[in-house]
C-alpha positions as CSV (number, residue, x, y, z in Angstrom):
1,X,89.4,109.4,60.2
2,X,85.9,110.2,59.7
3,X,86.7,112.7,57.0
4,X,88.4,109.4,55.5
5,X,85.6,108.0,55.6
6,X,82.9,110.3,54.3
7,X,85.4,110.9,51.2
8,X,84.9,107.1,50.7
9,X,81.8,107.4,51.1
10,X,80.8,109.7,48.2
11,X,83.0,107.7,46.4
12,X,81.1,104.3,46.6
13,X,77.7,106.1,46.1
14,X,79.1,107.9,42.5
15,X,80.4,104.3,41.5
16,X,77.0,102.8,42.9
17,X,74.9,105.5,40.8
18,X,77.0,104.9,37.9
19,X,76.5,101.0,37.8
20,X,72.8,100.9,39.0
21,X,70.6,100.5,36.0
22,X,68.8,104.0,34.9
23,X,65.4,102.6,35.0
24,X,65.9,101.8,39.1
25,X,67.8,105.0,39.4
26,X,65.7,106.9,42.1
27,X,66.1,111.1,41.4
28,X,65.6,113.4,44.0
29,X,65.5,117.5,42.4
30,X,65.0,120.2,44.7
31,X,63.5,123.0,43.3
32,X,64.3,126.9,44.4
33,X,61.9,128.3,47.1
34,X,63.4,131.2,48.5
35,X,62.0,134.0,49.8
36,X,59.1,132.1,50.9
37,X,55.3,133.2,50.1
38,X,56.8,135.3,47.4
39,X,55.9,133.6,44.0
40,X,59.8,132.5,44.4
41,X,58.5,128.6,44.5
42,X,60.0,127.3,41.5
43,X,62.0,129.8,40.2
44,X,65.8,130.3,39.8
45,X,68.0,133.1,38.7
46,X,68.3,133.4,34.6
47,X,66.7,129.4,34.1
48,X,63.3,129.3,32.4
49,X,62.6,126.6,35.0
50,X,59.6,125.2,34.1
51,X,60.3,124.3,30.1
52,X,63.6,123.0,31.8
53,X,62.6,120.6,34.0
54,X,60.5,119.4,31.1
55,X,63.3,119.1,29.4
56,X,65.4,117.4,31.3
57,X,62.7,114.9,32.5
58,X,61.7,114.3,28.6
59,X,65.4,113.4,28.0
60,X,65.5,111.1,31.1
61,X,62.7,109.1,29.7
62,X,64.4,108.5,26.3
63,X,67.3,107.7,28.3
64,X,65.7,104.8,30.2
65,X,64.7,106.1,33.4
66,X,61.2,105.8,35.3
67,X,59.6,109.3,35.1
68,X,55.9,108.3,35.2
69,X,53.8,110.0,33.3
70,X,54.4,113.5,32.3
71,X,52.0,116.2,31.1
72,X,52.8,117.4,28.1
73,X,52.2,121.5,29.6
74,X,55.9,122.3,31.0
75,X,53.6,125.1,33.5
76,X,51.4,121.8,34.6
77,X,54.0,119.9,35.7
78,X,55.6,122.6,37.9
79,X,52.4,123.9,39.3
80,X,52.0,120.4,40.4
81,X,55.3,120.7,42.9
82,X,53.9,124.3,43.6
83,X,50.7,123.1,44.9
84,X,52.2,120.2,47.0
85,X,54.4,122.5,48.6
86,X,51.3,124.8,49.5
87,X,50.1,121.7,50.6
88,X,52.6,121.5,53.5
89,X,51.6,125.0,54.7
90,X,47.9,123.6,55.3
91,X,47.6,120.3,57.7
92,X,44.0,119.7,57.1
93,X,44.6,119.9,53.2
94,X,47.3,117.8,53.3
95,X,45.6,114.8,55.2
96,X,42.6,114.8,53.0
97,X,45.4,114.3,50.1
98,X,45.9,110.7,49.0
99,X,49.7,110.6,49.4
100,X,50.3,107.6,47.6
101,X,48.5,109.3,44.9
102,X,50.2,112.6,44.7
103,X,53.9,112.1,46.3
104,X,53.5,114.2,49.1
105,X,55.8,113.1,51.8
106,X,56.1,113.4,55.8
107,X,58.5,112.1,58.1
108,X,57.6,111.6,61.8
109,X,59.5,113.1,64.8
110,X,60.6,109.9,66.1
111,X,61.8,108.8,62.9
112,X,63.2,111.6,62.2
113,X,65.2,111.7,65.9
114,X,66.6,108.2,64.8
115,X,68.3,109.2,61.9
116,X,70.2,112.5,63.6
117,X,72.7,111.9,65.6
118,X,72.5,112.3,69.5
119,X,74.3,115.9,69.3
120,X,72.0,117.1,66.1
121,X,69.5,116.3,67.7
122,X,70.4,118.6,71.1
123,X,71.8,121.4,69.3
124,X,68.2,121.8,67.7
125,X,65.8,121.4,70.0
126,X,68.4,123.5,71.7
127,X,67.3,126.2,69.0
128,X,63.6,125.3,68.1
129,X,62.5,123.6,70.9
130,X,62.7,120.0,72.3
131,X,60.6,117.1,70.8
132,X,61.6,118.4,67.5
133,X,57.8,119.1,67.0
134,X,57.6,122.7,68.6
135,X,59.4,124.9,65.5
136,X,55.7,124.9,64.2
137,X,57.4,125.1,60.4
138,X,54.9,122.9,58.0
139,X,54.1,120.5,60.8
140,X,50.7,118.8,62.1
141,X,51.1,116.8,64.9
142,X,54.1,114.3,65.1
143,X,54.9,114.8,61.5
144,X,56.5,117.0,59.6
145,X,55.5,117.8,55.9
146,X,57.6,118.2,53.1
147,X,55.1,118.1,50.1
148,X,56.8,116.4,47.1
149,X,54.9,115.7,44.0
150,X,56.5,111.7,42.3
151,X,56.8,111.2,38.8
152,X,58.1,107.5,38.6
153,X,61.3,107.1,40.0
154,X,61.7,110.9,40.4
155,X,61.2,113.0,43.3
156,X,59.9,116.9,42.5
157,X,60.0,119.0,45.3
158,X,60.7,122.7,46.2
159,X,63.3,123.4,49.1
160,X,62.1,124.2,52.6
161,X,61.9,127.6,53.8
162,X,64.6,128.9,56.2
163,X,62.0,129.6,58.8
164,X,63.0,132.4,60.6
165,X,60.3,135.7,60.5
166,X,62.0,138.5,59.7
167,X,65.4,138.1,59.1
168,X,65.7,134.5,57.4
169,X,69.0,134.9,56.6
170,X,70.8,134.6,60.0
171,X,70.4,130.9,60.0
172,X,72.8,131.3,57.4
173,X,75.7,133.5,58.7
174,X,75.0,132.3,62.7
175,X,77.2,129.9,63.6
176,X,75.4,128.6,66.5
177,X,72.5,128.2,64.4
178,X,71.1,125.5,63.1
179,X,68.1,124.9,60.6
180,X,64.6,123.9,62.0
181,X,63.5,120.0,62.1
182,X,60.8,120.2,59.0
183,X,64.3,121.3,56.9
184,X,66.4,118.2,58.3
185,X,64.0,116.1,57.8
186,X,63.6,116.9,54.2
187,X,67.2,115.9,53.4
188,X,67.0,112.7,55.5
189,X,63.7,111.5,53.5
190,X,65.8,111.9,50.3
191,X,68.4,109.0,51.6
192,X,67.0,107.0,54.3
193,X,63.5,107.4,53.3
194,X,63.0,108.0,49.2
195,X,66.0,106.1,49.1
196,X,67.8,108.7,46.3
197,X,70.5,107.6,44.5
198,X,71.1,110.7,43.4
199,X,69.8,114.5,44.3
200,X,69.6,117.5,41.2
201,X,69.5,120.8,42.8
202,X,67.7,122.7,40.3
203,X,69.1,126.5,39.4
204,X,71.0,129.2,41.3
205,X,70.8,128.8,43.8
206,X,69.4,127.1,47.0
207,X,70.3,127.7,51.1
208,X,72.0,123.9,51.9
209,X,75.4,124.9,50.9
210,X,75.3,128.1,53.3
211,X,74.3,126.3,56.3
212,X,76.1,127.1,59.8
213,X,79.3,125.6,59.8
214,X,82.9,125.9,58.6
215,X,83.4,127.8,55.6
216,X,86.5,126.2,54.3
217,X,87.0,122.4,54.8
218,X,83.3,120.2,55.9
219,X,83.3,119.0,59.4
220,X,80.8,115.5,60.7
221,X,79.2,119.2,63.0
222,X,79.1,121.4,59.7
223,X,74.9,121.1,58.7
224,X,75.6,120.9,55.0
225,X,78.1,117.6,55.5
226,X,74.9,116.3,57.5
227,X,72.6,116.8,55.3
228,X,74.2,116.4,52.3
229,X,77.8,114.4,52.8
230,X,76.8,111.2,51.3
231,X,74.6,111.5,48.6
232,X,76.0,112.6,45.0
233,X,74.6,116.1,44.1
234,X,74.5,117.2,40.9
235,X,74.2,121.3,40.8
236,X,72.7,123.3,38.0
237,X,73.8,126.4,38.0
238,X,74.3,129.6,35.5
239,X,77.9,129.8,34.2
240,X,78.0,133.5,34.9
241,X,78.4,132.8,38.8
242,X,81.8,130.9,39.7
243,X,82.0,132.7,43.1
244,X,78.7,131.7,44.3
245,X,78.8,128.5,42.6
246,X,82.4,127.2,43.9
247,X,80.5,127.6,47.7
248,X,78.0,125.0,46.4
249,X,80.7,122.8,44.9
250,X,83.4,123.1,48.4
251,X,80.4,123.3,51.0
252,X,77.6,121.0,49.1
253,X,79.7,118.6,47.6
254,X,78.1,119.5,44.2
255,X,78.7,118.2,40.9
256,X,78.1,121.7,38.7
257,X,76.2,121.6,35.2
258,X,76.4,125.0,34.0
259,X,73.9,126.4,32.0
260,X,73.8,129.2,29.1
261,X,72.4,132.8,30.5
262,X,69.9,135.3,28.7
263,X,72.1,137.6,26.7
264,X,72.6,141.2,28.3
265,X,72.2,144.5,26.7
266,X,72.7,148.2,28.1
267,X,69.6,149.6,28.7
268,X,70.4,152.8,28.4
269,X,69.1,155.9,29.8
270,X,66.2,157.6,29.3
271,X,64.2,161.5,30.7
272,X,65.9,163.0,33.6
273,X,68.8,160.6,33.8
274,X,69.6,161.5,30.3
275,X,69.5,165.0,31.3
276,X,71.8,164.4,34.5
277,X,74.5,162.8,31.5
């Protein structure tokens, strides 16, 4: 029944989205952050992602929505998200930031523990430690930062780090893993927060669709259903990468937009490889 339901779900929030007008349309787009620290904030595989996003926020505007002001430099407007989401890696420099100024967003623990589930809630502080404060992942205090920069109606942030030193990528292939509270509470500040009608996850390719859980067929347990289940998700993604892409479709419930790739060439060989020919 409740897969009944979540189906419905999605369902009446597409309708919804469709109906609402565009200029009260409220966007959420996660930008690409992986490996963290990296210069990887912002980027995505074979998408000039800065002259992009410009792009696509210039044609929202002439399309009716609430964008704010834009700057006109396409490296401006993305350094902006950049910076915020240094931001969250610095407490002090985050609360001497006005936040209704600059977007940056932060959701507090208890807030945060009301809109998870009983069991979420156990099986992470299970994990990270209890009180959902102890991860230590972009938090100061009670809250947890998420950085954000707002542009109108729109929402620009880059997508929270995985969180664990060293080998990051066993929260996704653990099963009794689950990511750290800073990461949930991102996704819940898009819906119950933000209030998003709608989330764009910008480029190939992001970590929510390979959260812990089921690989085939979305439990209410499976962390990308939790996080993601009931908003609508539009996915851009290069068009050279249906195997990759179909797990974001099946395990993130996403909408794909494919996108043309930089053409390829051989490179050839050159010195001693020629030689070894």
């Amino acid at each position: 029944p409740d897969r009944a339901e979540r189906l419905a779900t999605r369902l009446r929030r597409w309708v919804q989205l469709r109906r609402k007008p565009k200029a009260e349309r409220r966007v959420a787009v996660v930008l690409y952050g992986y490996p963290p620290g990296l210069g990887a904030a912002g980027t995505a595989a074979l998408l000039n992602v800065p002259r992009s996003l410009h792009r696509l926020l210039s044609a929202m505007r002439e399309e009716g929505y609430d964008v704010g002001d834009l700057p006109e430099d396409p490296e401006e407007l993305l350094a902006g998200v950049r910076d915020a989401d240094a931001r969250a890696d610095s407490g002090q420099a985050y609360r001497d930031t006005a936040e209704a100024t600059l977007g940056a967003a932060s959701v507090g623990v208890d807030k945060l523990g009301e809109w998870l589930p009983r069991q979420s809630q156990e099986a992470i502080e299970d994990k990270w430690g209890s009180g959902l404060r102890r991860s230590g992942i972009r938090t100061m205090g009670d809250q947890l930062l998420l950085g954000g920069r707002r542009c109108g109606n729109v929402w620009l942030a880059v997508q929270p780090p995985l969180g664990i030193p060293g080998d990051p990528m066993r929260l996704l292939f653990e099963r009794d893993m689950t990511p750290h509270p800073q990461y949930v509470a991102f996704y819940k500040y898009l819906e119950n927060d933000f209030g998003a009608d709608v989330v764009v996850h910008f480029g190939m390719h992001g970590t929510a669709e390979w959260l812990p859980g089921r690989p085939l067929g979305n439990m209410a347990s499976c962390w990308p259903d939790q996080l993601l289940g009931g908003l609508p998700n539009v996915y851009l993604y290069a068009a050279n990468n249906p195997s990759e892409s179909i797990l974001a479709k099946r395990r993130g419930y996403g909408c794909l937009v494919s996108h043309n790739v930089p053409p390829y060439a051989r490179a050839g060989l050159y010195r001693e490889l020629q030689t070894l020919r």
